[in-house]
MARVEX-989996 format. One record per atom (N, C-alpha, C): x, y, z; residue number from 1; chain. Coordinates in steps of 0.05 Angstrom, whole numbers, plus 5000, padded with zeros to 4 digits. Layout:
<fikols>
+------+------+------+-----+-----+
|    u |    v |    w | seq | mol |
+------+------+------+-----+-----+
|    X |    Y |    Z | NUM |   A |
...
+------+------+------+-----+-----+
</fikols>
This chain:
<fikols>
+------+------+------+-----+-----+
|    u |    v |    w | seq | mol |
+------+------+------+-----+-----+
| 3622 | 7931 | 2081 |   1 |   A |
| 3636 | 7956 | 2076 |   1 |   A |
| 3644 | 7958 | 2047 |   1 |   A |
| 3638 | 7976 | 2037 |   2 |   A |
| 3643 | 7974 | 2008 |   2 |   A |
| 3666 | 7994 | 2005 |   2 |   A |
| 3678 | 7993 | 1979 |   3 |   A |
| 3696 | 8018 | 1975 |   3 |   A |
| 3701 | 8041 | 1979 |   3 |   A |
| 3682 | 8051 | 1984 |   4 |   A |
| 3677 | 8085 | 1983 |   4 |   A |
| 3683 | 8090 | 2010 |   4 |   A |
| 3671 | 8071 | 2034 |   5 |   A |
| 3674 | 8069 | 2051 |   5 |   A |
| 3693 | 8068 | 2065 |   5 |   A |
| 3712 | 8050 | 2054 |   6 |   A |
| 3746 | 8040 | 2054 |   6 |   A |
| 3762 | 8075 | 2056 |   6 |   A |
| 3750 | 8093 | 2026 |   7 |   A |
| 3772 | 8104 | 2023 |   7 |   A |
| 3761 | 8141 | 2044 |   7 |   A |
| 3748 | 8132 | 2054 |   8 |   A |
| 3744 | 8156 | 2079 |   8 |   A |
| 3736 | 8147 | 2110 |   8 |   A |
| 3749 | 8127 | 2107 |   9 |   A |
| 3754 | 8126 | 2134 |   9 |   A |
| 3791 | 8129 | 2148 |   9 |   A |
| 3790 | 8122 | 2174 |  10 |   A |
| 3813 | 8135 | 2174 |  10 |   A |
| 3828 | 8108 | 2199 |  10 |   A |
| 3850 | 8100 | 2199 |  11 |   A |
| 3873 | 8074 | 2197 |  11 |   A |
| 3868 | 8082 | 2237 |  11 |   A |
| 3871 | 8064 | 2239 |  12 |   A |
| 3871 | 8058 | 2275 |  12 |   A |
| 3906 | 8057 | 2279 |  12 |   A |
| 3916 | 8072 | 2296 |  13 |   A |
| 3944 | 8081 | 2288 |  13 |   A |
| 3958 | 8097 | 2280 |  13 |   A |
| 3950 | 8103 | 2265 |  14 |   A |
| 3955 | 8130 | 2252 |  14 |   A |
| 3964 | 8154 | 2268 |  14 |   A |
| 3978 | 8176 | 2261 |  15 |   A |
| 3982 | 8189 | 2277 |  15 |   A |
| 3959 | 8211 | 2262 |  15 |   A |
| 3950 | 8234 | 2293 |  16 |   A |
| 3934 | 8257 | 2285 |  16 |   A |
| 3940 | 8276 | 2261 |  16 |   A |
| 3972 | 8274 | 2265 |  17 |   A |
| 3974 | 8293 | 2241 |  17 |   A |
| 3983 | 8285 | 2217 |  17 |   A |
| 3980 | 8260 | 2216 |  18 |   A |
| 3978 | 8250 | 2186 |  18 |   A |
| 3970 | 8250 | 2169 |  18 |   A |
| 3986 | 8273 | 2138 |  19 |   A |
| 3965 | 8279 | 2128 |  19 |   A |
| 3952 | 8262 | 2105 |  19 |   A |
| 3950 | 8242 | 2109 |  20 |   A |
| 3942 | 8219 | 2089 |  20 |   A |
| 3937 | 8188 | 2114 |  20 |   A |
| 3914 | 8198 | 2135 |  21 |   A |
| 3907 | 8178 | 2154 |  21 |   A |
| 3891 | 8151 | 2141 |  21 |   A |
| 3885 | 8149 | 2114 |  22 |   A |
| 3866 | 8136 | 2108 |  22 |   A |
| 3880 | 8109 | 2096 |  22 |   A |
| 3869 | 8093 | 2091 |  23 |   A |
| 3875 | 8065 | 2076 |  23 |   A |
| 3888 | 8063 | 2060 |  23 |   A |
| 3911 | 8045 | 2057 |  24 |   A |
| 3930 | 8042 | 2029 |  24 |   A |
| 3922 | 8012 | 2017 |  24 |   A |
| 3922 | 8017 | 1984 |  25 |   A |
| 3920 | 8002 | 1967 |  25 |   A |
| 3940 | 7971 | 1974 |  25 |   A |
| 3927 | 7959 | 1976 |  26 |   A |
| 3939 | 7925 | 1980 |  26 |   A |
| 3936 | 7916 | 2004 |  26 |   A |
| 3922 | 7937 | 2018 |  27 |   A |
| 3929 | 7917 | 2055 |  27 |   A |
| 3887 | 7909 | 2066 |  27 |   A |
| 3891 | 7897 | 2082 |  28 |   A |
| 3864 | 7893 | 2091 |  28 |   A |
| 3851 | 7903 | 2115 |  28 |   A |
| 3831 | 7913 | 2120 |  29 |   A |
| 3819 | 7927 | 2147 |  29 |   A |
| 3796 | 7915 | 2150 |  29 |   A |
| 3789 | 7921 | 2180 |  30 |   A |
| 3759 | 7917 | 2180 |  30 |   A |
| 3754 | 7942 | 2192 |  30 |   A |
| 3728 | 7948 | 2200 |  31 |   A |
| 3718 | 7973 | 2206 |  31 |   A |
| 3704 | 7962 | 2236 |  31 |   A |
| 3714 | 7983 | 2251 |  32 |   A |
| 3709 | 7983 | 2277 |  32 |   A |
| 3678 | 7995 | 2295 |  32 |   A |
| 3659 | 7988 | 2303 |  33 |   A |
| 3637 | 7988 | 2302 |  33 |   A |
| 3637 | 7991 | 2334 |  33 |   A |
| 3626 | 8023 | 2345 |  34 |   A |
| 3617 | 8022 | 2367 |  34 |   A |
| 3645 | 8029 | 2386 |  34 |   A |
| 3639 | 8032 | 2410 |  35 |   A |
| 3653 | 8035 | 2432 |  35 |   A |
| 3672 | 8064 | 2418 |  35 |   A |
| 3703 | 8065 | 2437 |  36 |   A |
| 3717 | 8092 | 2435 |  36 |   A |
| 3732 | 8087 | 2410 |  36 |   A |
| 3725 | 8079 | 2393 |  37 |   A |
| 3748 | 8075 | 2369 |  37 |   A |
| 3728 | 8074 | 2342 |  37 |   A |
| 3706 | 8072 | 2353 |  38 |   A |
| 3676 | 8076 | 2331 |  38 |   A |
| 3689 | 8085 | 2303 |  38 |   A |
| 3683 | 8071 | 2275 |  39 |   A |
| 3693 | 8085 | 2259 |  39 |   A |
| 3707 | 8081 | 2246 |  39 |   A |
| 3732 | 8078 | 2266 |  40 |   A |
| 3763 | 8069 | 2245 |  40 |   A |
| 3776 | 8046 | 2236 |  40 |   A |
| 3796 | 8035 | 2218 |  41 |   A |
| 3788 | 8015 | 2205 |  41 |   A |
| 3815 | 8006 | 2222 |  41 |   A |
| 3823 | 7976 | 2222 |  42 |   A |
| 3843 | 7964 | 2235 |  42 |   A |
| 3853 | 7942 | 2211 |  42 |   A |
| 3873 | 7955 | 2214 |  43 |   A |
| 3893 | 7944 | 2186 |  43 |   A |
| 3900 | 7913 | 2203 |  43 |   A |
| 3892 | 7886 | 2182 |  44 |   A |
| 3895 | 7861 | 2191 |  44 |   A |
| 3910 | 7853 | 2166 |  44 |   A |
| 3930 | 7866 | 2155 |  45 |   A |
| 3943 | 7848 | 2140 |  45 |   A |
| 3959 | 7831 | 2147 |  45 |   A |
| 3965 | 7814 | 2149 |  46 |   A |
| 3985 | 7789 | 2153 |  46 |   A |
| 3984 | 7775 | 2172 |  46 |   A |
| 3953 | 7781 | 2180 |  47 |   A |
| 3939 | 7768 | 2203 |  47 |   A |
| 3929 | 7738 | 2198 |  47 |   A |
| 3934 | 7717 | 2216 |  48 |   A |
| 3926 | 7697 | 2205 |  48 |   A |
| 3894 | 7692 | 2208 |  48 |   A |
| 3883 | 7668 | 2196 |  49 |   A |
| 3859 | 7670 | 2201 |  49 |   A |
| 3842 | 7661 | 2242 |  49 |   A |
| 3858 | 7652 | 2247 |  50 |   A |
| 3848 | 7652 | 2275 |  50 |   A |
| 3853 | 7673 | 2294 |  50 |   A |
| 3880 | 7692 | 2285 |  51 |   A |
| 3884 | 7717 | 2289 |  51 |   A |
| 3853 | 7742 | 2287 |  51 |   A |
| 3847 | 7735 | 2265 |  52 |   A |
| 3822 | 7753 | 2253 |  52 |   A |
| 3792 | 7749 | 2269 |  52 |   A |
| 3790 | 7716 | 2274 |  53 |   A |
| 3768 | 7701 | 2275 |  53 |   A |
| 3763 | 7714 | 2304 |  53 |   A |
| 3792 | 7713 | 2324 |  54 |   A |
| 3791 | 7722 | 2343 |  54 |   A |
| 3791 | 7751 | 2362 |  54 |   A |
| 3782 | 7773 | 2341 |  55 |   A |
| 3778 | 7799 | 2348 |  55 |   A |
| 3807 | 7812 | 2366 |  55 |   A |
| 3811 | 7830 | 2368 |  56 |   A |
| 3833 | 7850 | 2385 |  56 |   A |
| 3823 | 7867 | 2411 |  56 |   A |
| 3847 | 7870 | 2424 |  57 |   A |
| 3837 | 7886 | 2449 |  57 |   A |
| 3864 | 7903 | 2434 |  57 |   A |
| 3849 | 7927 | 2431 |  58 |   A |
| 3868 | 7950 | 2412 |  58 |   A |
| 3873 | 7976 | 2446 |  58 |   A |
| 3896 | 7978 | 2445 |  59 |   A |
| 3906 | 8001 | 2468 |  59 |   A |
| 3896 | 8024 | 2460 |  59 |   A |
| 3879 | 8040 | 2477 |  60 |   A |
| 3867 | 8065 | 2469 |  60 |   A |
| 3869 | 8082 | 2494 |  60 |   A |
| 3877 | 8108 | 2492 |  61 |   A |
| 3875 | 8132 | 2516 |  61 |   A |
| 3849 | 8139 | 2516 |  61 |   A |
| 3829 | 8132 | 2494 |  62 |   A |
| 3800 | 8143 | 2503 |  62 |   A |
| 3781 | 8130 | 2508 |  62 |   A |
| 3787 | 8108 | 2511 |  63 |   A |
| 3764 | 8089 | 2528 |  63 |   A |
| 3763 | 8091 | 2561 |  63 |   A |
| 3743 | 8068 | 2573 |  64 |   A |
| 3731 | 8081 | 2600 |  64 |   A |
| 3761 | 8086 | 2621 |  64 |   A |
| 3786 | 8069 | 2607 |  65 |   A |
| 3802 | 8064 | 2640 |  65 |   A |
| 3825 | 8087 | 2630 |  65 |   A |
| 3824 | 8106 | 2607 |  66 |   A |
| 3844 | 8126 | 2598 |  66 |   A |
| 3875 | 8114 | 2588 |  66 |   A |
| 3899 | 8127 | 2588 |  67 |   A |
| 3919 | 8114 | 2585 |  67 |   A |
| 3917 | 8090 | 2595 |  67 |   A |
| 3925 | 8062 | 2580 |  68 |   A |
| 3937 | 8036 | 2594 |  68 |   A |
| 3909 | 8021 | 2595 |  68 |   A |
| 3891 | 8031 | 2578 |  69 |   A |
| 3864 | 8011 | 2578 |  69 |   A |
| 3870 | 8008 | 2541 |  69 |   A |
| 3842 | 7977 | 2543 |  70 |   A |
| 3836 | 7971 | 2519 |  70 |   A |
| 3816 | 7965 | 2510 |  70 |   A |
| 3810 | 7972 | 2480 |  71 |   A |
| 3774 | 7966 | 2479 |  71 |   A |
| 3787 | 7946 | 2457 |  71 |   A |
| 3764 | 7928 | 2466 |  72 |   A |
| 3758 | 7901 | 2449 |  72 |   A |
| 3733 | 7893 | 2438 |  72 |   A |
| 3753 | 7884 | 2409 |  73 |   A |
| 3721 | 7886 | 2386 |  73 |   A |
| 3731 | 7860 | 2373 |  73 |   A |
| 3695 | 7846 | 2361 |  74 |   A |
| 3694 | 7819 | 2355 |  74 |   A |
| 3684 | 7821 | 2331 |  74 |   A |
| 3701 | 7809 | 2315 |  75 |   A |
| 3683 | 7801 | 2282 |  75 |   A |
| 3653 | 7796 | 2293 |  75 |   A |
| 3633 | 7813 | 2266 |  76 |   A |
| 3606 | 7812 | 2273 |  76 |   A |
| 3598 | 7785 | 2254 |  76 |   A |
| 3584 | 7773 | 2262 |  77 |   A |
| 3573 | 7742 | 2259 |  77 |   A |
| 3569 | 7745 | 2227 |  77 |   A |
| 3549 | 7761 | 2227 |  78 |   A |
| 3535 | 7769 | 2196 |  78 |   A |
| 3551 | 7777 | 2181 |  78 |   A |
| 3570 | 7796 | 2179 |  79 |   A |
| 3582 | 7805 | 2169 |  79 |   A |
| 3622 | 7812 | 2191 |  79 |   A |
| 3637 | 7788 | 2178 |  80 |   A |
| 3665 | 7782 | 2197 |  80 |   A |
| 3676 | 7816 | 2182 |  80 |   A |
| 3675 | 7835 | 2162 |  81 |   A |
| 3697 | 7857 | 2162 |  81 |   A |
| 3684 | 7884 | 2179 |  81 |   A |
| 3663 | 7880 | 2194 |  82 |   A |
| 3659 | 7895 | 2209 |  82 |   A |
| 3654 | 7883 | 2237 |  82 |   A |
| 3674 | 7896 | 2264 |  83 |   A |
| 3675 | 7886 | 2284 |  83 |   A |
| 3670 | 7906 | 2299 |  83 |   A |
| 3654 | 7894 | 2322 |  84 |   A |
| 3636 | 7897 | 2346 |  84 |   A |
| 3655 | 7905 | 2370 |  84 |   A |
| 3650 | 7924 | 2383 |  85 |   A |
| 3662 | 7935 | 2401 |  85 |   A |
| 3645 | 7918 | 2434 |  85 |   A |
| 3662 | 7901 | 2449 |  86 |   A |
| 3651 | 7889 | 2466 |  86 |   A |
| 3650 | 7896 | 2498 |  86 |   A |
| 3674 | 7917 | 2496 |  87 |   A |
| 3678 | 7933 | 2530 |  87 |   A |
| 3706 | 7941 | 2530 |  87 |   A |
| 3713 | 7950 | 2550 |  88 |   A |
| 3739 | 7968 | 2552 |  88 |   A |
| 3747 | 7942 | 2570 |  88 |   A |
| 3776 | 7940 | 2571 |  89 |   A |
| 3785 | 7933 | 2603 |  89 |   A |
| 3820 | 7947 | 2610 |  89 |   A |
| 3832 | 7950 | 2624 |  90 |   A |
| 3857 | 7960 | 2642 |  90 |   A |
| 3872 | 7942 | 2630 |  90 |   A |
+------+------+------+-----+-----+
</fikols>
């Protein structure tokens, strides 16, 4: 993910009507690849490294189980700042 990339994408979190949803200067993301969250970047600052190594199940209303589900994504092998969306679960 290169820069340009960084600065139009838009923060996992964020609220809809935020008018400045995108990435701030000093923190770190990776970019979310696939499944209901396709796209957006997930701020891992002060994440440790086995924290990171170990991907997130991020709470989402728009994946398969709606409110109270979670889609979970895995650092991609080739490249760890873009992560892999691996399934939803409740």
């Amino acid at each position: 993910m290169d820069d340009e990339a960084l600065l139009r994408g838009r923060v996992y979190g964020t609220d809809h009507d935020d008018p400045d949803p995108g990435p701030r200067p000093g923190r770190s993301y990776r970019e979310l690849v696939g499944g209901p969250l396709d796209g957006l970047l997930l701020d891992v600052t002060g994440w440790g490294e086995a924290e990171v190594a170990g991907g997130a199940a991020l709470p989402t209303e728009i994946g398969r189980y709606g409110a109270g589900g979670r889609a979970h994504y895995e650092p991609r092998a080739e490249d760890p700042r873009r992560w892999d969306w691996r399934g939803d679960t409740r």
